[in-house]
C-alpha positions in Angstrom: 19.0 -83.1 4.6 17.2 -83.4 7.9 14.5 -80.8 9.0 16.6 -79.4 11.8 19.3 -78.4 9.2 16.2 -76.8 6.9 15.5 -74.7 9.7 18.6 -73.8 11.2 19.8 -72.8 7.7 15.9 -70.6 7.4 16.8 -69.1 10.8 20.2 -68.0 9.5 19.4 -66.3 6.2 16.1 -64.7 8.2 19.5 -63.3 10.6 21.2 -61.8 8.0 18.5 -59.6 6.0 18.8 -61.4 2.5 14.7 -62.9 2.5 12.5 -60.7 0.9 9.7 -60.6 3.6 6.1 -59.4 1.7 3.6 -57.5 3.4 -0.1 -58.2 4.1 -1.3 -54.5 2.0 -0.6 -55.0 -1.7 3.1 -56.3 -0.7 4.1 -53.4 1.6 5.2 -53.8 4.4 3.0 -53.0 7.9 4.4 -49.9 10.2 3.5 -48.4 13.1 5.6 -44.8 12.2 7.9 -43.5 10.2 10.9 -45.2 11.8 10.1 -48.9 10.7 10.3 -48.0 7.1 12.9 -46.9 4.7 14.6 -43.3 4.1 12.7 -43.6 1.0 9.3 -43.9 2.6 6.5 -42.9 5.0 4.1 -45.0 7.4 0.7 -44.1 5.9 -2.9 -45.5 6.6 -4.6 -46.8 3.1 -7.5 -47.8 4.4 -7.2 -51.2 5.6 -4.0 -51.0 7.9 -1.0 -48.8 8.2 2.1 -49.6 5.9 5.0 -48.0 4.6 4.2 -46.1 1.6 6.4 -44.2 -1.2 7.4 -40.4 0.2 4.8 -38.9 -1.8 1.8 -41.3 -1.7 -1.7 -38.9 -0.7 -5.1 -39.8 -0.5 -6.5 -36.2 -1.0 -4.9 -32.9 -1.7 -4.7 -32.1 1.4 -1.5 -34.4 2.5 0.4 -32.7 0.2 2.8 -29.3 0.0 1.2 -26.2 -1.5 0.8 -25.9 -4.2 0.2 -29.4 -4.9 -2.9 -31.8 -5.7 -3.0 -35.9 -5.3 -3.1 -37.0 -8.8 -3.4 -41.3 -9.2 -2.4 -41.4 -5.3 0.8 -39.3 -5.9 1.7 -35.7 -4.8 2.6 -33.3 -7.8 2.9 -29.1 -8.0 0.3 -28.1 -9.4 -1.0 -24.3 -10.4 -4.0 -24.3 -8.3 -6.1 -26.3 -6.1 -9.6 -25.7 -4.9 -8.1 -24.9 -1.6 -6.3 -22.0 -3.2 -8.7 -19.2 -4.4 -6.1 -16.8 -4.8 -3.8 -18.8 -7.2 -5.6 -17.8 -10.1 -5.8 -13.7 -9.5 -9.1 -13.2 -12.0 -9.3 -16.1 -13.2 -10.9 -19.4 -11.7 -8.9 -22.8 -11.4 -9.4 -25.7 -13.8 -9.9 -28.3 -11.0 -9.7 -31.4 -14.1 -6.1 -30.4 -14.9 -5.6 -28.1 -11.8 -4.4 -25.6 -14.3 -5.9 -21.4 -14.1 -8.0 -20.8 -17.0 -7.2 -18.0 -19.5 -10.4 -17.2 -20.5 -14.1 -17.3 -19.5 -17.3 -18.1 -21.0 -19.3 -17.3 -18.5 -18.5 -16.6 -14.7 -18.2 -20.0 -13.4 -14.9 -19.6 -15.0 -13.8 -16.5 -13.2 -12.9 -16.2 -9.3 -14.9 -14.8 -6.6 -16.4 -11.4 -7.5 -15.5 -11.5 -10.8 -18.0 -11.3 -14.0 -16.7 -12.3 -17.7 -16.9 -10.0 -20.2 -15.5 -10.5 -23.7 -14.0 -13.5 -22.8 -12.2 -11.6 -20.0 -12.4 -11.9 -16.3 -13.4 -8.4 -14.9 -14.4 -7.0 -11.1 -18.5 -7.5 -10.7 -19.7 -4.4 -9.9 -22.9 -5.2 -8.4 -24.3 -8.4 -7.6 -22.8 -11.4 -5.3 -21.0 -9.7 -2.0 -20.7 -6.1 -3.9 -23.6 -3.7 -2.7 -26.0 -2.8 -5.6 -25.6 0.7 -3.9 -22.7 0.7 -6.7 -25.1 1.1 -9.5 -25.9 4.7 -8.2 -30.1 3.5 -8.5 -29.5 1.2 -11.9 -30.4 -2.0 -11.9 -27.7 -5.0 -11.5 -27.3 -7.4 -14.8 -26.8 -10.4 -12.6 -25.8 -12.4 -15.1 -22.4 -10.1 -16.1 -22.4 -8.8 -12.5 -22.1 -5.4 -14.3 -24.3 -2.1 -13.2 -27.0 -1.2 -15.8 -26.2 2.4 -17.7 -30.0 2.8 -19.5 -33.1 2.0 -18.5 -36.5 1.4 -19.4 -40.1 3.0 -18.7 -40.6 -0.7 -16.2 -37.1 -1.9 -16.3 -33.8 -1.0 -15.1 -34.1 1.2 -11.6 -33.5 0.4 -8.1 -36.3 0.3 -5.7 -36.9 4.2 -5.0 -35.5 5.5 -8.2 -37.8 5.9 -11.5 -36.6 6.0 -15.1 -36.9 9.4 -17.0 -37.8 9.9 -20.4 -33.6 10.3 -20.9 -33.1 6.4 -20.1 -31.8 7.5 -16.8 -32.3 6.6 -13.4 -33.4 9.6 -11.3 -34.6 9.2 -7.4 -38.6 9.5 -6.4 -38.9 12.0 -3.9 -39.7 9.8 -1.0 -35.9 9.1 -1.3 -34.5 12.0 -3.0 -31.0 13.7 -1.0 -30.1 17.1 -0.9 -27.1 18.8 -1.1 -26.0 19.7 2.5 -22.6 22.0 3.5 -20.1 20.1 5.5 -18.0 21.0 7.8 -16.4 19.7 11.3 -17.9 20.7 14.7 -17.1 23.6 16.3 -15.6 25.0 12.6 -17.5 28.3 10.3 -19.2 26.7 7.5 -18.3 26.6 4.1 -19.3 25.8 0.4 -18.0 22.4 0.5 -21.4 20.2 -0.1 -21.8 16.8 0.4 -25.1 15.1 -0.8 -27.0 13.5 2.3 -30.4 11.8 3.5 -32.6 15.3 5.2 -32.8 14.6 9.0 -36.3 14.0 10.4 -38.1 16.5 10.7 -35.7 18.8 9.5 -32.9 21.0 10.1 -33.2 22.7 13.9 -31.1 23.5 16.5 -30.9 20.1 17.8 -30.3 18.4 14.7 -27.9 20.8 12.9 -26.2 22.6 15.9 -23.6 24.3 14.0 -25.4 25.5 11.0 -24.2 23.6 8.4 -27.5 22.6 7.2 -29.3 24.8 5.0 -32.9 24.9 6.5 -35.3 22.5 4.5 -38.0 24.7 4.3 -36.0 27.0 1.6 -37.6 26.8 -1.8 -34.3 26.2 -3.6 -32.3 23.7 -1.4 -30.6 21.4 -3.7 -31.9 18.1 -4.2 -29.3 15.4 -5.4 -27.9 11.9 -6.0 -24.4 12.1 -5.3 -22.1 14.3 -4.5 -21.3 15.1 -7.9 -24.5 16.7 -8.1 -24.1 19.5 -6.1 -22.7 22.7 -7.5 -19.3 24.1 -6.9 -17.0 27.3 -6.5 -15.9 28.9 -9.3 -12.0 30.0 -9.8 -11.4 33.4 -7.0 -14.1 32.1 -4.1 -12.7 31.3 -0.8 -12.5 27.7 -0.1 -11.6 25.5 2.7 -11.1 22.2 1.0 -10.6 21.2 -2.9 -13.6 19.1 -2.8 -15.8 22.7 -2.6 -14.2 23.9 -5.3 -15.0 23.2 -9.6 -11.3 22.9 -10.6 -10.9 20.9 -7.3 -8.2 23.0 -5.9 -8.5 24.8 -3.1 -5.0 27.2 -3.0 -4.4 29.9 -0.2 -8.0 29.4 0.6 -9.6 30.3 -2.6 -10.6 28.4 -5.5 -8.1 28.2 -8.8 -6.6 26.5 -11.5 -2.9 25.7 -11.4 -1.8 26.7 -14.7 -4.6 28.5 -15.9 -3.0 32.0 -15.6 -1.0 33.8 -18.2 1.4 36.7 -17.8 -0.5 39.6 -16.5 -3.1 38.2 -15.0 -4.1 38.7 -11.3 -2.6 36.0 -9.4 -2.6 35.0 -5.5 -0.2 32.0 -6.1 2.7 30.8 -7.9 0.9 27.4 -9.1 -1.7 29.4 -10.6 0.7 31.3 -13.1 1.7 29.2 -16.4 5.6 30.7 -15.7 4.5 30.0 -11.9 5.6 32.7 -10.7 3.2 35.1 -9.5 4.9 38.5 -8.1 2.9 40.6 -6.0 0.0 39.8 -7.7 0.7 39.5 -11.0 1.3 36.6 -13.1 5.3 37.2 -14.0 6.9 35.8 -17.1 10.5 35.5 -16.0 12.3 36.7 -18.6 16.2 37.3 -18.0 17.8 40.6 -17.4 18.5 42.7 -20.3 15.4 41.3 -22.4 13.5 43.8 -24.3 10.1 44.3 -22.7 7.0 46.2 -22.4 5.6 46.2 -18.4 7.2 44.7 -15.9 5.7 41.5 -15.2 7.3 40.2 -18.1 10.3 40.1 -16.3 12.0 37.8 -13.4 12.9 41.1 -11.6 9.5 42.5 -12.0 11.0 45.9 -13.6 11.6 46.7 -17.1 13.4 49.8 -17.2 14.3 52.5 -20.4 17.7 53.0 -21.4 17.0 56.2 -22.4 17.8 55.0 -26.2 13.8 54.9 -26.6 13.8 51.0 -25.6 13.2 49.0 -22.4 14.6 46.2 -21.1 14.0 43.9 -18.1 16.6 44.8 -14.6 18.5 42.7 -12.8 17.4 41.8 -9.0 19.8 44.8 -8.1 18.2 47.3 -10.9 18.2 48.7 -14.0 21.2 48.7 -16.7 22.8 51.9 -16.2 22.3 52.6 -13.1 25.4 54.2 -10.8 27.8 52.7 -10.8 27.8 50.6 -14.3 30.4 50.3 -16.9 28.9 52.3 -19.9 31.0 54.0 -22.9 28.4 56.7 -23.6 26.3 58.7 -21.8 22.9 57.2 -23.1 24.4 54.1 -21.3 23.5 55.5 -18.0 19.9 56.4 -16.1 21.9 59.8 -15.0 23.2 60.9 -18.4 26.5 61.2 -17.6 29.3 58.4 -18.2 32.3 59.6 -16.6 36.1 59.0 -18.1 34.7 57.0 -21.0 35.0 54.3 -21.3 34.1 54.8 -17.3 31.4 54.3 -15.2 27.4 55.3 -14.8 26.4 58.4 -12.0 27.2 62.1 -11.0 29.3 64.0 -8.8 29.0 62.5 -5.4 29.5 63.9 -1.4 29.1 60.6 0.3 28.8 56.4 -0.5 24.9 57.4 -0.3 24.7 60.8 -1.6 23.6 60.6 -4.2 25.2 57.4 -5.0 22.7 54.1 -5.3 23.9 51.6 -2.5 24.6 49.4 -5.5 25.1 48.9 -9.4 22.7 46.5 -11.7 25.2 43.6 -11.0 24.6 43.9 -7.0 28.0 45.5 -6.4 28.4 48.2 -3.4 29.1 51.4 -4.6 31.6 54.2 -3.1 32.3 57.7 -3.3 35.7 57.8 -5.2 38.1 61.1 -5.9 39.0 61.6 -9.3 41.5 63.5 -11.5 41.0 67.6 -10.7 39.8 67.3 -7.3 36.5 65.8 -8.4 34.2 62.8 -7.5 32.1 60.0 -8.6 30.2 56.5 -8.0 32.6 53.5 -8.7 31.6 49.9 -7.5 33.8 47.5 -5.7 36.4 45.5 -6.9 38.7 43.0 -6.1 41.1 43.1 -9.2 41.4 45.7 -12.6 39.4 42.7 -14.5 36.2 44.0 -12.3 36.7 47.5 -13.3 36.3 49.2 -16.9 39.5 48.7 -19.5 42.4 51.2 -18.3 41.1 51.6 -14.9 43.1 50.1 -11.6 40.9 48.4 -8.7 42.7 50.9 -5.6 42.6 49.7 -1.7 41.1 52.8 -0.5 41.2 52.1 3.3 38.2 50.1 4.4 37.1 48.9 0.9 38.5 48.8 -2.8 36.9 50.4 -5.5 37.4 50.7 -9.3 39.3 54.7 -9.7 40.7 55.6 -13.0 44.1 57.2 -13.7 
């Protein structure tokens, strides 16, 4: 074959795409973007010249999608990444496997902040970016990132704290606070106390221009640490906030318990009663109408009434069993002493709806001056059918109302 055939034949299979060209980079093939290599690869730089590359080929974590790491010049998802201090939550990343540990020896394997203790990543509570102010004047174990609870005679304090023969921490008087009262500008004072540094020179009309610090010179000012050193109101003080008070409720403007009150008691709340309900003010006990009781705040109506039997038993919002009005089958039944037309109805011989009728019975309903048999009268509640009224009497449309009347 002549040369000229050799290369025309070279020339035509270079045409048609079927010669495996090899590239100068490892066999891949030189780019200069994305579009001169396949859907199946990326133009990337390795170092010595630009060539197309698998999809996922990285140099460094970086190049690839979170959360992912370049592992043997590959992209993979990952757990974490050193670029990711969150990943983890307590715990601290395993950068060799990029993994989150789930446990700790110590607190290189714990993230930011955190201390290990038993094995377990915990908040430091002093030390690192947390203020030793935490430790309330103990010293900071550095090493757990945890606040000292003892101390030592040499050992154990903040600067301007000292330890007592107790183990604990107390202030030295060059930084000892006292407890001050706190309250906005312009407002009375109250007991609410706060703990705070004395102002120099003292308290003066400059300094404390509403009077809500006690004047230094006082003998018994009270020195403190924290807040939770200065006393509190007791249960029954007035109060303007919960924070002045010792159950750290401040109700209707006095100090109290929720809860703490039984039936009886003296009461200015309903939270304050166990039954909470406080009546008047009296701690009530809310039992039901008709329940046998002794005083009245041991009933939801706040009356216990006799039914002249030699018993008493709690009323109904309207008033006491037997009272005009009521269905009763014996005198005793009624407050009056008189049932009439037994089986009949509670109350006495009547001029008017109000004289001496009650405006209503125990069950709320209005009461009315009724004629009866013999030219006589008497109490008798509404109606609106006989199934309202006592057995053999008629409900009777007697003008402007209807009221129970016997035959």
């Amino acid at each position: 074959m002549r040369l000229s055939h050799v290369c025309m034949l070279g020339w035509a299979l270079l045409q048609s795409g079927c010669l495996a060209l090899q590239g100068p980079d490892g066999g891949h093939w030189p780019c200069s973007g994305d579009q001169d290599c396949s859907a199946q690869e990326k133009c990337a730089f390795t170092g010595s010249a630009n060539v197309c590359m698998p999809k996922d080929y990285c140099q460094n974590d970086q190049e690839c999608p979170q959360p992912g790491a370049c592992v043997s010049g590959r992209c993979v998802k990952v757990q974490c990444t050193p670029s990711d201090a969150t990943a983890c939550g307590d715990f601290a990343c395993d950068l060799s496997k990029h993994t989150c540990k789930t446990s700790c020896d110590n607190a290189v394997d714990c993230s930011s902040d955190h201390s290990c203790v038993k094995h377990a990543c915990v908040p430091s509570e002093c030390g690192g970016s947390t203020s030793a102010g935490a430790c309330h004047g103990y010293g900071c174990n550095y090493e757990t990132g945890l606040c000292l609870s003892a101390c030592t005679a040499s050992t154990g304090c903040q600067a301007g704290f000292a330890c007592n023969t107790a183990g604990r921490c107390l202030a030295t008087l060059a930084t000892l606070q006292r407890c001050d009262v706190s309250c906005p500008l312009g407002m009375t004072c109250n007991a609410e106390l706060k703990c705070v540094a004395p102002p120099a020179g003292g308290c003066s009309a400059d300094t404390c221009p509403y009077k809500c610090c006690p004047d230094l010179s006082v003998a018994n000012a009270f020195q403190c640490q924290d807040t939770d050193d200065c006393p509190r109101l007791t249960d029954g003080y007035a109060c303007k906030w919960d924070a002045a008070c010792t159950s750290g409720h401040c109700i209707e403007s006095r100090c109290g318990t929720p809860g703490s009150l039984a039936g009886g008691a003296t009461c200015w709340a309903d939270q304050l009663c166990k039954s909470k309900s406080c009546i008047g003010t009296t701690c009530n006990l809310g039992a039901a109408p008709g329940t046998i009781c002794m005083a009245g705040y041991e009933c939801a109506s706040n009356d216990c009434c006799s039914d002249l039997r030699g018993g008493t038993v709690c009323a109904t919002e309207f008033g006491c069993p037997g009272s005009d009005g009521d269905a009763c089958q014996l005198d005793s039944d009624c407050i009056s002493g008189t049932c009439f037309y037994k089986p009949g109805v509670c109350g006495s011989p009547c001029f008017s709806d109000t004289l001496p009728c009650a405006t209503t019975n125990s069950s709320g309903k209005a009461n009315h001056c009724v004629d009866a048999p013999y030219g006589k009268t008497y109490c008798s509640p509404s109606c609106k059918d006989a199934s309202e009224c006592p057995s053999g009497w008629v409900c009777n449309n007697l003008g402007s109302y209807t009221a129970c009347q016997t035959h």
